[in-house]
Structures are given as structure tokens and as C-alpha cells.
N, C-alpha and C positions, 0 to 999 in steps of 0.2 A: 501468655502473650508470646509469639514467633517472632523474633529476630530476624530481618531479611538478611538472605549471604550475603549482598552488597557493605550492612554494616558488620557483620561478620567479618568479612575481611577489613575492614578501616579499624577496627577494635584490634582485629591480628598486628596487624602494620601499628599502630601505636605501642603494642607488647613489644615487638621486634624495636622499635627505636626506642621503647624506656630501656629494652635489656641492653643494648648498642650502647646509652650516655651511659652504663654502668658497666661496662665490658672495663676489666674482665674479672669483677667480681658475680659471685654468681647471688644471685635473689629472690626468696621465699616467694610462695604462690601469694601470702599476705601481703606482700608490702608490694608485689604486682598489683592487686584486687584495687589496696588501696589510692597507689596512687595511678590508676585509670578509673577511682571513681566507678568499678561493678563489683555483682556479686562474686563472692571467691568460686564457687563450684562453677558458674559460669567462665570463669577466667581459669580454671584450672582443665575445663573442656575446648576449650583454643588452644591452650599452651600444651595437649595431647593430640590433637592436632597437629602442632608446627611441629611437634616430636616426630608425629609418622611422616613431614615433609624433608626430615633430618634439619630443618633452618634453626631448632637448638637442642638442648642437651638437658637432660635430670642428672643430678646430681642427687643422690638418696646418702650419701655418707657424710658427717661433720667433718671439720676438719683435720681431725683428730683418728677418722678410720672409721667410727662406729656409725653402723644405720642408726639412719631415723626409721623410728615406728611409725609414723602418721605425717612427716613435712617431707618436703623437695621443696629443691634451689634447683634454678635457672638460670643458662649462661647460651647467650649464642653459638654456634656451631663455628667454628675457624672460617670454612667457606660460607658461611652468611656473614661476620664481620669483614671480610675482605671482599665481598661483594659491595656492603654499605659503606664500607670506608672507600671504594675508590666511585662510588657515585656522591660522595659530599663533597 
């Protein structure tokens, strides 16, 4: 089943405003998936997307310095939170 780019982007714009109500903690591709209610590799192919838009960021290292082998976290870009915070 094809997903029209119209809800493509309404899917995108809900990532962007769960990552916004959690800024500025950053947040696993799972707990994205989950709470938008899709599948994770599907939400992990928008949220490389809004990567190539620069609108957020991977983080691939815990907080402690060491890579992850298989997870990224997710945090808005500085200039996407300061876009969405002065349109609220």
C-alpha cells in the first residue's frame, strides 16, 4: 500500500511537534513509532528525511560518549525549535 505525500507530510509535521513537546530531550526512533501509532522503519524513513531538510538531528552516541550499534535518538534542529516556538 502507497502512502500519498499529502499524508506524508501530516505524519512529518506530527514527528516534528512530538519532538518540539520533548525538546530538548532527544528520542529513540521507538518511542517516535510508538507514540504516532506507525511502523518503526516507516517512521524511521521520514525522520531521514527531515534529516536531509536539516529540521532535526541524530544523535547516534549515548550519553556517556559510546555509539550505538543499531538505535538513534532524535532532537530538533535549534532553527526548527525557534521557528515553532515563535509560531505558538
Amino acid at each position: 500500500m502507497k502512502i500519498s505525500s499529502q499524508k506524508r507530510e501530516k505524519i512529518s509535521e506530527q514527528i516534528l511537534f512530538f519532538l518540539y513537546s520533548k525538546f530538548p530531550k532527544p528520542i529513540f526512533t521507538s518511542q517516535i513509532a510508538w507514540e504516532i501509532a506507525r511502523d518503526e522503519e516507516f517512521i524511521k524513513k521520514l525522520l531521514f528525511d527531515l534529516k536531509k531538510k536539516s529540521l532535526i538531528l541524530e544523535i547516534k552516541k549515548n550519553p556517556k560518549g559510546v555509539n550505538y550499534l543499531k538505535r538513534s535518538r532524535w532532537i530538533l534542529s535549534d532553527q526548527s525549535y525557534q521557528i515553532y516556538k515563535n509560531h505558538q
